[in-house]
C-alpha positions in Angstrom: 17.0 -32.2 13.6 13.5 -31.0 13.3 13.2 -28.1 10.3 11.9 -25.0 11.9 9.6 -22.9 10.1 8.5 -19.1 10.5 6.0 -17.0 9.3 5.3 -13.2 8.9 1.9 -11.3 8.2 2.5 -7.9 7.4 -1.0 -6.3 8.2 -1.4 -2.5 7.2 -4.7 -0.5 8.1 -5.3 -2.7 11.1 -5.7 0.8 13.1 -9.4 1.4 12.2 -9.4 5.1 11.1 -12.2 6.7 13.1 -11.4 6.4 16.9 -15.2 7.4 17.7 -16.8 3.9 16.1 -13.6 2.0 16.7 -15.1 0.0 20.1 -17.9 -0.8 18.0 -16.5 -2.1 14.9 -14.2 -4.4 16.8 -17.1 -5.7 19.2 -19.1 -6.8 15.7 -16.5 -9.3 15.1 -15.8 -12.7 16.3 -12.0 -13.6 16.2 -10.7 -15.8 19.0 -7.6 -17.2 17.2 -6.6 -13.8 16.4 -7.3 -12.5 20.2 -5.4 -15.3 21.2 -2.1 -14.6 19.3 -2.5 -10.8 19.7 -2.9 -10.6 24.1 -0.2 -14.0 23.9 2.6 -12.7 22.2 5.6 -10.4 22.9 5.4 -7.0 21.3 8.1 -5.2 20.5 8.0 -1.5 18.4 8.9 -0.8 14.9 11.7 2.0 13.4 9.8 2.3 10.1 6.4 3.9 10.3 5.1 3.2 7.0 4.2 -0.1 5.1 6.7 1.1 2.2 9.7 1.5 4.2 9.5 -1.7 6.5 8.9 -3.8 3.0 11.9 -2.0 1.7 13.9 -2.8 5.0 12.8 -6.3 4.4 15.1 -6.1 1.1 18.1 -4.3 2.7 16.7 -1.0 1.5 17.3 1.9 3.4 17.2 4.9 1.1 14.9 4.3 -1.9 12.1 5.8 -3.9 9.2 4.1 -4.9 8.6 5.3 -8.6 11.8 4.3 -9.7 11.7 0.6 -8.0 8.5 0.2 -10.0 9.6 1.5 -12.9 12.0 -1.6 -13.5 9.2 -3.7 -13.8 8.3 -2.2 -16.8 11.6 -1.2 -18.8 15.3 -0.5 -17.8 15.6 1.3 -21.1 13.4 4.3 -19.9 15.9 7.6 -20.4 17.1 8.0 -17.2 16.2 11.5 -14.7 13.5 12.2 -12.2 10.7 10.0 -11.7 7.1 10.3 -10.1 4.5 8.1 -9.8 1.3 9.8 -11.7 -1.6 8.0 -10.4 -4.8 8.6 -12.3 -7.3 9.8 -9.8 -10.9 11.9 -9.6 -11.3 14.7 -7.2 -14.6 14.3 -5.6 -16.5 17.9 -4.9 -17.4 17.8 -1.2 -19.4 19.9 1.0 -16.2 22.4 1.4 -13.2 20.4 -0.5 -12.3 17.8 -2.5 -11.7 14.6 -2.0 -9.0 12.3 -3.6 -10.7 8.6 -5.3 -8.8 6.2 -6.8 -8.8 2.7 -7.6 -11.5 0.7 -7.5 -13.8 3.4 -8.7 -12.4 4.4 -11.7 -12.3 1.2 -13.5 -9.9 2.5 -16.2 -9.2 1.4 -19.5 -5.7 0.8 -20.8 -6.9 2.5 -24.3 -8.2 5.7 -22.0 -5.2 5.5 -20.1 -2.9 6.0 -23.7 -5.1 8.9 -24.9 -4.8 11.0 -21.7 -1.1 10.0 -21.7 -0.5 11.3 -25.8 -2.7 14.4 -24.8 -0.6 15.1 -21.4 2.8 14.3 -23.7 1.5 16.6 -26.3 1.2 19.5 -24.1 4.2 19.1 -21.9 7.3 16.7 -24.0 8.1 20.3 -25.3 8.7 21.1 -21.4 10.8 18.3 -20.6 8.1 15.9 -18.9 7.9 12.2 -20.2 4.4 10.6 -19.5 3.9 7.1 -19.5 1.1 4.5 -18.9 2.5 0.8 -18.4 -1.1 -0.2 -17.0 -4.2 1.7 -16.8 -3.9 2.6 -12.7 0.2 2.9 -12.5 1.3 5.8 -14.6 4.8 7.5 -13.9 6.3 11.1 -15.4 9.7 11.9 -15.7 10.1 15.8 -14.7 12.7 18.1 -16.1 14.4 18.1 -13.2 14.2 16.7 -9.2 11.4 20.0 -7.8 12.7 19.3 -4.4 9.4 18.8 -3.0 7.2 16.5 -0.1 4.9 14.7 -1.6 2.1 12.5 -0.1 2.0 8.8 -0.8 -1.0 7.5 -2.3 -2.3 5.3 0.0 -2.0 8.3 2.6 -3.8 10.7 -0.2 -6.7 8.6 -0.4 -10.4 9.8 1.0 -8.1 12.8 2.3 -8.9 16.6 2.0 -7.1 17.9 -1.3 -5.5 20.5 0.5 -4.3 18.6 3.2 -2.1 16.3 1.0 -1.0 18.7 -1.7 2.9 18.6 -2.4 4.8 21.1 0.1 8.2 23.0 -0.3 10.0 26.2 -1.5 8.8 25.9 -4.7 4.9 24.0 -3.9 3.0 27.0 -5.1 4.5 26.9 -8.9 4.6 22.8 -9.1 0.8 23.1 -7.8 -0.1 25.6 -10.3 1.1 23.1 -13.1 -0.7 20.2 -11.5 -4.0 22.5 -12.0 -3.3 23.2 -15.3 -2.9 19.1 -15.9 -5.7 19.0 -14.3 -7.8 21.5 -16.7 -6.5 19.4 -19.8 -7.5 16.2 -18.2 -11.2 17.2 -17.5 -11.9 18.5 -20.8 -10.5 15.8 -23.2 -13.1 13.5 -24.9 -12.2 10.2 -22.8 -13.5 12.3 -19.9 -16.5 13.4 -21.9 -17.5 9.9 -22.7 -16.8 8.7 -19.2 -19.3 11.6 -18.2 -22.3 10.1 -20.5 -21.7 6.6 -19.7 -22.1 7.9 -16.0 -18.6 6.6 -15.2 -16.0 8.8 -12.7 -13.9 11.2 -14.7 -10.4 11.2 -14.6 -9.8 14.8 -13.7 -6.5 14.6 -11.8 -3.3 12.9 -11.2 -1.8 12.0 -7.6 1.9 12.7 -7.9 4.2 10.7 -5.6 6.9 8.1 -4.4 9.9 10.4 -6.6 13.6 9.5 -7.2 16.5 9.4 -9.9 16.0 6.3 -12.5 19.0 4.4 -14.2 17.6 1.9 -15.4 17.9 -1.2 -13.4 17.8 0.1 -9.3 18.4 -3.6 -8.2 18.5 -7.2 -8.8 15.1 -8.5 -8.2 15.1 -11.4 -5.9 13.0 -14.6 -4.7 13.9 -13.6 -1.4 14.7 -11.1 1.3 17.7 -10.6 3.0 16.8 -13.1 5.7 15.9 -15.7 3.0 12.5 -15.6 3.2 10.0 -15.6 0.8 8.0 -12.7 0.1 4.3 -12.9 -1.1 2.0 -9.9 -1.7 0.2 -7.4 -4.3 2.0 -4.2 -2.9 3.7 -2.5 -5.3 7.2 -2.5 -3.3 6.9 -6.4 -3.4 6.1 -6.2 -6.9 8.8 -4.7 -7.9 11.4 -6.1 -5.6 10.3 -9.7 -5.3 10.3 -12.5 -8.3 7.1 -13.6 -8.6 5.2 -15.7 -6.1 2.0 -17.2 -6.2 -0.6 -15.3 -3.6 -1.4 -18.0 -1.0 -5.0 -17.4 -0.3 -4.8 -19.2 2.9 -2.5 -20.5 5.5 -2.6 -24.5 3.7 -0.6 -23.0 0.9 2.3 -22.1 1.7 5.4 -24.3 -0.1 8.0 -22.5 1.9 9.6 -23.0 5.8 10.5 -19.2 6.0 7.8 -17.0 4.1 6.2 -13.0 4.4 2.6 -12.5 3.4 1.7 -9.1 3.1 -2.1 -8.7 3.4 -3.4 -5.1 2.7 -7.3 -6.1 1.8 -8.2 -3.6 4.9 -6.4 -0.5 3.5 -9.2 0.7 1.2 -11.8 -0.2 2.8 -10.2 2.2 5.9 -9.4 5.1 3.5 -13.1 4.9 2.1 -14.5 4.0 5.6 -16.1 0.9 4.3 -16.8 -0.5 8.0 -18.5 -3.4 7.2 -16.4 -5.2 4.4 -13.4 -3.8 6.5 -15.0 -6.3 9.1 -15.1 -9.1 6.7 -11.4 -9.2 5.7 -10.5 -9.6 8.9 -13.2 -13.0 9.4 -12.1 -14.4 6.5 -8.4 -14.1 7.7 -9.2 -16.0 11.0 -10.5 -18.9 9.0 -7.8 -18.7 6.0 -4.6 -17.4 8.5 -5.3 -17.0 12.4 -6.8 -20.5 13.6 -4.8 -22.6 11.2 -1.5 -20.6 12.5 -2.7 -21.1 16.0 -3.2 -24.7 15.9 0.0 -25.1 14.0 1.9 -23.8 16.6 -0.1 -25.9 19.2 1.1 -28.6 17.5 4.5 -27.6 16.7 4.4 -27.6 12.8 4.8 -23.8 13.0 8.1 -22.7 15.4 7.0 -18.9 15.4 4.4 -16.3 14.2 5.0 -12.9 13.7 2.0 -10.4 13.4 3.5 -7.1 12.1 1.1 -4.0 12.1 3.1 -1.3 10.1 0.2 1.7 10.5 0.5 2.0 14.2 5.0 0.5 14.3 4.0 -2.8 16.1 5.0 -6.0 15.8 4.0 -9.2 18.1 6.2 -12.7 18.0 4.6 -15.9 19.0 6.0 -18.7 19.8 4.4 -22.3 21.6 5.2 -21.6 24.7 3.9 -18.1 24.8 0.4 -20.0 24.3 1.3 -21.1 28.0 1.7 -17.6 29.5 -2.0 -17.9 31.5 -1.5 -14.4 32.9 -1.7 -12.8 29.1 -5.3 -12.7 28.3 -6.7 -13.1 25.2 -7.5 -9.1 23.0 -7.9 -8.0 19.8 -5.6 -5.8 18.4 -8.0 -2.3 18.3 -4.9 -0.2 18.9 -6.8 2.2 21.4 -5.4 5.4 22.6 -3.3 5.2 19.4 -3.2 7.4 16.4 -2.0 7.0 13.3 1.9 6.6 13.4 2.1 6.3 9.9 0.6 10.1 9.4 
């Protein structure tokens, strides 16, 4: 009996972010294995609208918290409470706001990352908050107590209005008035003064998110999700759910029958409306993904593809014989007439 194999790409940010240049963008690409498996396939909706929830799901997930999934990956002997995420971040001044920036224009160090950490400790242990700094961009704090609050995931925060993504609640107001004073020690300590003269972005904020109760380990960590596939990606949910699997840069390299790829290159290059290198990911994934998953199913090596696009909750299956539906012509997936479901 013939061994069937499956694949997934998870693709988040396909949803190009300003609808006015949208036609255009898509019109300066070519991408006729992609157009192919896009108008041939069956669509169906998703019940998650984010990329974090529909990669938990994938693990049997349904209630979780990102901070304390990642926070595993670092130590299970952390004292257990409330976790955040605590993103280092600059607030850009704009014409009549700021603007959230992260990563990959701060190029932090891991030895800035410990002194801001020691002076943020400093000020606030006393308090109740923990600071830590397991890697220069991921920094968690462990609050005094669960401030009941919405916050904003980071990937949403990004390139976003301040004000429009600040944490919201009964008790925002006080909470917000702490993360200004944060902010006030951040910008004046001597990493940021340094950062200044060597004409690098200052560090003068922290984007607080993804909260939840830690006790130490949340979960076993896996090779595989509950369908037994494999899952392969640099998002952090997959980092800290999935044992580690090498990256395949390209359809050829994949070891496994059943596999996931998760392939987020477009999201900041969306968030920072980067149009033309948001153009290029998706060339270089017709050659590396698309065409090679096209003619594999052609040929019968591959038994089904799924495209899953988590920012607008849509998912299309193809299978061989959907190639042979004549009546389904070929489109790219430019979403139009849709917003962003994931808002």
């Amino acid at each position: 009996m013939k061994t069937e194999k499956h694949l997934e790409l998870i693709i988040p940010a396909s949803l190009w972010p300003d609808a006015n240049s949208r036609e255009a963008i898509w019109r300066d690409v070519s991408l006729p294995s992609l157009a192919q498996l896009y108008g041939k396939g069956r669509k169906s909706q998703l019940s998650q609208t984010s990329v974090e929830d529909y990669l938990a799901s994938l693990f049997g997930l349904n209630d979780f918290a990102i901070a304390p999934l990642m926070l595993q990956q670092y130590s299970a002997e952390l004292e257990p409470g409330f976790w955040l995420c605590a993103d280092p971040i600059t607030l850009r001044v704009d014409r009549d706001h700021l603007t959230v920036l992260g990563e990959p224009y701060l190029q932090l160090s891991q030895n800035e990352a410990d002194a801001l950490v020691a002076a943020l400790n400093q000020l606030y242990q006393p308090d109740g908050f923990h600071f830590i700094a397991p890697t220069p961009q991921r920094w968690f704090v462990r609050l005094p107590s669960n401030p009941q609050l919405e916050f904003t995931p980071f990937e949403k925060a990004l390139g976003r209005n301040l004000n429009d993504v600040l944490p919201k609640g009964e008790g925002a107001l006080k909470f917000n008035a702490l993360l200004n004073e944060m902010q006030m020690l951040l910008y004046s300590h001597a990493v940021n003064d340094a950062r200044d003269a060597a004409g690098q972005l200052l560090i003068n904020s922290l984007w607080l998110w993804g909260g939840g109760e830690f006790s130490g380990l949340q979960c076993g960590v896996t090779s595989h999700d509950k369908l037994g596939r494999a899952v392969h990606g640099q998002h952090a949910v997959v980092q800290a759910l999935s044992a580690a699997h090498a990256m395949p840069r390209q359809y050829s390299d994949l070891v496994t029958n059943n596999a996931v790829v998760v392939l987020d290159d477009l999201q900041l290059h969306a968030i920072y409306g980067a149009g033309y290198e948001w153009q290029q990911v998706w060339q270089s994934w017709e050659s590396a993904w698309f065409t090679p998953a096209l003619n594999a199913l052609r040929e019968g090596s591959l038994t089904s593809l799924t495209l899953t696009f988590t920012d607008v909750a849509e998912q299309i299956t193809v299978r061989k014989s959907d190639l042979w539906r004549f009546w389904r012509r070929a489109i790219l997936p430019t979403h139009e007439g849709v917003a962003h479901v994931a808002d």
